[in-house]
N, C-alpha and C positions, 0 to 999 in steps of 0.2 A: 605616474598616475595623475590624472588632471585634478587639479586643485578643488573643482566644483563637489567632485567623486567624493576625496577624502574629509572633506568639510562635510558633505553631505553623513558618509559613515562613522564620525564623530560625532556629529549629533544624533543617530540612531545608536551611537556603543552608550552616550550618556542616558537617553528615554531608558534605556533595555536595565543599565545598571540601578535609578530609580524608578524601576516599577514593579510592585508588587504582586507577583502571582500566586494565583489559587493552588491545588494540587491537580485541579483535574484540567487547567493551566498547562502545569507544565510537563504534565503527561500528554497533548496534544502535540506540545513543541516539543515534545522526542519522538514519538511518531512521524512528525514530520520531514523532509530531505535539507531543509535551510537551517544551517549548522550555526550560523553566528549567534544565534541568540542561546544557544544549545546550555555554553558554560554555566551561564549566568541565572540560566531557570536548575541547572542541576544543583548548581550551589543553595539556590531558595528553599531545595525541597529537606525541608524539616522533622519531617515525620513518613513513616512506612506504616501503611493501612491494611496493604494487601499485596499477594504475590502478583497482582499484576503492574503494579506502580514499581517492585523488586524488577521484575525483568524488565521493563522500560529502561530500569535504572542500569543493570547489568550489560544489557544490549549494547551499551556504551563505553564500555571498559576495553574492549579490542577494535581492532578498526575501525577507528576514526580519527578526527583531528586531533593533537597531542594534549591543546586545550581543556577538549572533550573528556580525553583518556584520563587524565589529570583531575579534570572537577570531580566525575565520575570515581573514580579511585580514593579522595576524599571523603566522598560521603557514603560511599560501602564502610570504607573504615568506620566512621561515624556508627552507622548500622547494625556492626558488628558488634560493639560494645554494649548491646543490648539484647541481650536474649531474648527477647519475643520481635525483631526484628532480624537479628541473625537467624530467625527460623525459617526467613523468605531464602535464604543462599544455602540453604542444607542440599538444593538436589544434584544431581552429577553433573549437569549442563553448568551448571553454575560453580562450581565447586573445581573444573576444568579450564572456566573463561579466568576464575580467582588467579590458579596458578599459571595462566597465562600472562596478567596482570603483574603479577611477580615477578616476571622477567622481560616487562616493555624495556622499548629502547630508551624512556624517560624513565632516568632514575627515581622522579617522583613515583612516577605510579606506583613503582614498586616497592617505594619507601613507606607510601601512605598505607598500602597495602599491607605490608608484613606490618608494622604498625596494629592494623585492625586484627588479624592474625591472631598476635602478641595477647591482645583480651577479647577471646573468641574461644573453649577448650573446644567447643564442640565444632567448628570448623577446623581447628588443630586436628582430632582425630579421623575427619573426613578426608583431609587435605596430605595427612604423614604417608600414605601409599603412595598416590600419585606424584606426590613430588619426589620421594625415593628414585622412582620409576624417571623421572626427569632426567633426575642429576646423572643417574645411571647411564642415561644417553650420552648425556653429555661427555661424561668420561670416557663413554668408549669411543666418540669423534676424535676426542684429542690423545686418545690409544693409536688411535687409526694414523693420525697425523707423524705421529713416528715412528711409524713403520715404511715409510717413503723416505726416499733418495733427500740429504741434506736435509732430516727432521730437526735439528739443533735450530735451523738458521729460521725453519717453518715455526716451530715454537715460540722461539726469542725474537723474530721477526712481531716488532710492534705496528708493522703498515701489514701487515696480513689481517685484513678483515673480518674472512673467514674463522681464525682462530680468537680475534677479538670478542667476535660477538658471543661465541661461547664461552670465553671466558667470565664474559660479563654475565651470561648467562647463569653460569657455575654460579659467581660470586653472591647476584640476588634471592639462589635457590640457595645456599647454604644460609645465609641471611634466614629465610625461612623456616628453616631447618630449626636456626636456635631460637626461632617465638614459637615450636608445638612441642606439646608436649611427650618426648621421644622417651622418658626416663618411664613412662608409664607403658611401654610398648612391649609389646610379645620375643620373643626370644629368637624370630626368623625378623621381625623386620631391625633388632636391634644387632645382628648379626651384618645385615644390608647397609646401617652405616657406618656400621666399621670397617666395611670395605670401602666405602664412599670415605671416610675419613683418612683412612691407610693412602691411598693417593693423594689425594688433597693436601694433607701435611705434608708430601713433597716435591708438590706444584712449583715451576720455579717461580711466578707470580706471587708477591709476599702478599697479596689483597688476600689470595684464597687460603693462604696458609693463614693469615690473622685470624678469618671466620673458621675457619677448623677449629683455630686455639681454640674460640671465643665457643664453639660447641663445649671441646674438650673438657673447658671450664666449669661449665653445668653440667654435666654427664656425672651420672652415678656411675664409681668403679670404673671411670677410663682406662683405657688403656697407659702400664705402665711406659713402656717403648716410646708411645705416640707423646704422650706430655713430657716424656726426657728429654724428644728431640725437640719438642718446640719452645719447653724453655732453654734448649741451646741454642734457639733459630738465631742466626745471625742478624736475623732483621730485630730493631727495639721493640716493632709495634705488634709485631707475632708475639713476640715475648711477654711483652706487655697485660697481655690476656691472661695469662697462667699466673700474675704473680699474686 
């Protein structure tokens, strides 16, 4: 890159990082297609007035730059910790892109995300269907995967990208799983993760067996079976959960 160039966007990344914007600022500059200044106005925005300043904000949580996804992800969380702004993310448009969010390829987003989750009930109980419905996918891809010729090697196979990304998948929807509140749930969707759990607890992946424990662990009346085996998981940090 020519010298002139990156001299030149270093002093545009320092103007951008001291200058202060308005709200109605930086609802222009997400509106807008020129994404560099995009982070830095999301991170500014301080307060939620109104469902249309929430969806600017929203608009920016899936496809786009990792930055974006990230600032964006951030201050939803933010958001969320407040009930009279967590009321702009209550509608199913939004409630969909969340748990999309959930499971970015950047572990941030989806850390800051379950994060806001975590103190949010009333997105908890919006959000415990569909992400049921998720996980349930997901398990049944990696059903599917062994049902084909040399599934052992397809599974345990760590350069299989295919299987990774749902694993990874798995891993940040169970994450989620343990910030809603599922002990408060009706007796078919708590039914639904017990079968989400019955697999999972014998994932050969010790990441998704930990987050099972780490359910296990908060669950009213778990499963006796399920918590026997995981406090005999071979692995320390599965175990580790249950003690």
């Amino acid at each position: 890159m020519d010298e002139s160039l990156i001299n030149s966007l270093i002093k545009k990344a320092v103007e951008i990082t001291d200058k202060p914007y308005t709200k109605e600022e930086i609802i222009a500059i997400l509106q807008k297609d020129d994404e560099f200044e995009k982070p830095v106005a999301i991170l500014s925005l301080d307060t939620l007035e109104d469902k249309r300043a929430a969806e600017a904000l929203i608009s920016h949580l899936t496809g786009r730059d990792g930055r974006i996804r990230e600032a964006s992800a951030i201050k939803i969380s933010e958001f969320l910790c407040d009930t009279k702004t967590a009321e702009f993310f209550s509608d199913e448009k939004s409630v969909r892109t969340i748990l999309n969010g959930i499971m970015d390829i950047n572990p941030n987003v989806g850390r800051a995300i379950t994060d806001g989750i975590k103190n949010c009930p009333s997105l908890q109980t919006l959000l415990l269907p569909l992400l049921l419905e998720r996980l349930s996918e997901l398990i049944e891809k990696l059903k599917e995967m062994s049902k084909t010729p040399y599934f052992e090697n397809k599974l345990n196979d760590k350069r299989n990208h295919a299987k990774n990304k749902i694993v990874f998948n798995l891993y940040w929807g169970l994450e989620a799983l343990c910030n809603t509140n599922f002990n408060n749930s009706d007796n078919t969707i708590k039914e639904k993760i017990l079968n989400i759990l019955s697999f999972s607890s014998r994932y050969t992946d010790y990441t998704i067996r930990e987050k099972t424990a780490k359910i296990l662990s908060k669950m009213e009346n778990a499963p006796d079976d399920l918590l026997q085996k995981l406090k005999n998981d071979e692995n320390f940090y599965v175990k580790n959960q249950l003690l």
